[in-house]
Phi, psi and omega in degrees: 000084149219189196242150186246128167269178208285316192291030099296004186281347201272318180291325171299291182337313197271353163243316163330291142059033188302150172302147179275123191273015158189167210283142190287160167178168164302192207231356169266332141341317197245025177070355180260112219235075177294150183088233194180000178242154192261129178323200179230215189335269217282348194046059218221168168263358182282344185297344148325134203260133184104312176300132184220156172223156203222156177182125175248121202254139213233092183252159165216119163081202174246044194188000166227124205214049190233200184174188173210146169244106166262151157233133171272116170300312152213207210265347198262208181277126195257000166260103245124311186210039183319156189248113180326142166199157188219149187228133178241125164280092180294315165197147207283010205283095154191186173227098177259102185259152192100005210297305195300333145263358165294287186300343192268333198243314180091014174213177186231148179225008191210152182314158187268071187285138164218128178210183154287121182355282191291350170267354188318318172304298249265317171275008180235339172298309210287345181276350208255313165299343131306313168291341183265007167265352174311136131016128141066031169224041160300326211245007174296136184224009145242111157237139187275092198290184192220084146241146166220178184187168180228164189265132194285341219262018152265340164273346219211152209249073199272006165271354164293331186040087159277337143316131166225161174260046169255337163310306196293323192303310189295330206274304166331267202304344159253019148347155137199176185284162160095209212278155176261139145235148198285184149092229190290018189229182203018225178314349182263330184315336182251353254259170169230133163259071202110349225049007167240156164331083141294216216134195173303143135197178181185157189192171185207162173213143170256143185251145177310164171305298215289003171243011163130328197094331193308157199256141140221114192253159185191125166227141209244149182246129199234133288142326197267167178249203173123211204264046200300124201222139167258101190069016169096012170255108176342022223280352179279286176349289194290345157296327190065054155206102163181162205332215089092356191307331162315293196264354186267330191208291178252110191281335147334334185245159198201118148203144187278135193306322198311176171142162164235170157203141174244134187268127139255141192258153156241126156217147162301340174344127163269093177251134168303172148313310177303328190271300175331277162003295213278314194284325187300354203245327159307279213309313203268018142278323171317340168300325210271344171298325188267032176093003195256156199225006175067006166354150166326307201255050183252136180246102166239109175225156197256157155240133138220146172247156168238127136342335212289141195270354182269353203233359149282158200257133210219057143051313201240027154266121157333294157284147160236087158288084150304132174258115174257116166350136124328146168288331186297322208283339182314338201278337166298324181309296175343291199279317189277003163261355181271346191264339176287299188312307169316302168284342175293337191269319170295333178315302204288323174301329206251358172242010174261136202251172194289160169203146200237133196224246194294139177082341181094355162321106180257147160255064178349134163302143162346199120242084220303337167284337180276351162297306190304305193322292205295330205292314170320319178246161201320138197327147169276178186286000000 
C-alpha cells in the first residue's frame, strides 16, 4: 500500500494490469496526423512557454485508482501576476469550484487541479496551501482555487477520498515542462471513455508566422460517453460499442452516454477574457469531433488562459494596458484549439491500458489495431 508517483506509473501499471495485447502510442504514432496545423515540441500543453505539469497517480490495494493532475501557467507568483481567463460550460452536470469568479473578474490567480468528484476539497485545501505559502502571499486571507473533475467511481473506490492535499501540494511543486504523460495517470488513473480506458492526453498547435506564431495546448481529463469517432470515421459505430446501441441495434447492450470531461485551453496569444470565451466554446467542438455529445449527466468544461507576458495583470500597477488581438485575427486561434483539443481526447484513448480496479471491474483499453482496421474500410451507409 502506497501512493506512486508519475513517474512510476508505467511500471505499477504492468502489475495492476491486464498484458497489453498491443503496443500503446500516441494516435500520430499510427500515422494519423489531425488538423492542418503543426503541433509544437513536445505536441503538448507544455509547448506553451513557461507551462508546466505536475501528477500524482494514486493505485493502492485492489480498488483505488485515482490521482490529481496539476497545470501551472506560468513560473511566476501566479496570485501576483494573474492570467486573463474564461471558463465555458458545454454542460454543468459537475462540480467546477472557482468557476464564478473566474466569470466575474476574467482572470485565474492559482494552478489549475484535476481530481475525482469527491476530492475537489482536497484540491482547493492543497491549492489554498500553496499560494498562502508562496513569497510574497503573506498577508492573503482569499484564494480563488481551480479544481475540476470527472468522476472516478467504477474504478476507483472514490467514496474513500484518497485524495489528499498534501498530493494536490506535491503534483504543484514537481510540475515541470517538455512531455506530459498520458493514459492511466494523475486525475486520469480511474477515468472511462467510450467505454473504454480513458485519462490524461494532451496536445498542442503552433500557428504560422503569417498568423501570428502563437502557441496553443490543451490538456483534457476524458470521462465520457457518445459516439466515437476518429478524423470523421465512425469508429465506435464500427466497433459495435457506443451509446444509444440497445435501442438502436442490440437490446442486451447498454452503455451511457453520461460521463465528464475537462479542457484546459493555454495559449501565448494576447487575447482577453472575452476572446478566451470565444476560444472555450472551440474546445467543445473539438469534443464533438470525437463523438462526445455533452449528456445529460455529463460535466463537460473548458478553462482557458493566456500566458502572453504583457497581459498578466500585476496588482500593484494603477493601470492595465493590455495589448489585444482583433476579433478578426481570432479565427486561426479557433481551429488550432479544436484541433489541439480533438487530438488531446484521442491521445488519452490511444496511451491508455487496460485497468482493472474497484470490485474486480476490468476496463479494456481502445483497441488501437482494430481501430486502425475499421478507419481502413469503407464508411458505413
Amino acid at each position: 500500500m502506497k501512493r506512486i508517483c508519475v513517474s512510476f506509473v508505467l511500471l505499477t501499471l504492468c502489475v495492476a494490469a491486464f498484458a497489453q495485447p498491443a503496443q500503446r502510442g500516441r494516435i500520430r504514432d499510427f500515422g494519423i496526423a489531425p488538423g492542418v496545423f503543426k503541433p509544437g515540441t513536445y505536441n503538448a500543453i507544455t509547448d506553451v512557454p513557461g507551462v508546466k505539469v505536475g501528477q500524482v497517480t494514486i493505485i493502492e490495494g485492489d480498488d483505488v485508482r485515482t490521482g490529481v493532475t496539476a497545470i501551472v501557467p506560468h513560473e511566476g507568483n501566479l496570485f501576483r501576476r494573474k492570467c486573463p481567463a474564461a471558463v465555458y460550460v458545454g454542460n454543468g452536470f459537475g462540480k467546477l469550484a472557482g468557476v464564478t469568479q473566474v466569470r466575474e473578474l476574467g482572470t485565474i490567480e492559482t494552478p489549475i487541479v484535476l481530481t475525482n468528484t469527491l476530492s475537489v476539497a482536497q484540491g482547493i485545501e492543497g491549492i489554498i496551501t500553496y499560494t498562502i505559502n508562496q513569497k510574497g502571499n503573506e498577508n492573503v486571507r482569499s484564494v480563488n482555487a481551480i479544481v475540476g473533475e470527472t468522476n472516478d467511481g467504477q474504478l476507483n473506490d472514490i467514496r474513500g477520498r484518497h485524495v489528499k492535499a498534501d498530493d494536490v501540494v506535491k503534483a504543484i511543486l514537481e510540475a515541470k515542462g517538455g512531455p506530459v504523460e498520458e493514459g492511466c495517470v494523475g486525475a486520469g488513473t480511474g477515468t472511462i471513455c467510450f467505454n473504454w480506458k480513458g485519462g490524461i492526453g494532451t496536445s498542442s498547435r503552433v500557428l504560422p508566422a503569417d498568423l501570428g506564431g502563437y502557441t496553443v495546448g490543451v490538456l483534457v481529463q476524458t470521462n465520457y460517453g457518445g459516439i466515437l469517432e476518429i478524423e470523421g470515421v465512425p469508429v465506435g459505430r464500427k466497433l459495435g460499442q457506443y451509446s444509444f446501441k440497445k435501442s438502436v441495434e442490440s437490446p442486451d447492450y447498454n452503455m451511457s452516454p453520461d460521463g465528464s470531461c475537462m479542457m484546459v485551453v493555454i495559449t501565448d496569444a494576447p487575447v482577453d477574457a472575452r476572446n478566451l470565451e470565444r476560444m472555450a466554446k472551440r474546445a467543445m467542438m473539438g469534443l464533438a469531433k470525437t463523438g462526445g455529445i455533452a449528456s445529460n449527466g455529463s460535466g463537460d468544461y473548458v478553462i482557458a488562459l493566456s500566458v502572453n507576458p504583457e497581459n498578466l495583470i500585476d496588482e500593484n500597477t494603477d493601470r492595465y494596458y493590455p495589448t489585444l488581438l482583433h476579433n478578426d485575427d481570432m479565427s486561426p486561434l479557433f481551429e488550432a484549439t479544436i484541433e489541439a483539443t480533438a487530438e488531446a481526447l484521442w491521445n488519452s484513448l490511444f496511451m491508455a491500458t487496460d485497468m482493472k480496479g474497484r470490485n474486480g471491474l476490468v476496463i479494456p483499453a481502445l483497441p488501437i489495431p482494430s481501430v486502425l482496421e475499421a478507419m481502413q474500410q469503407p464508411m458505413l451507409p
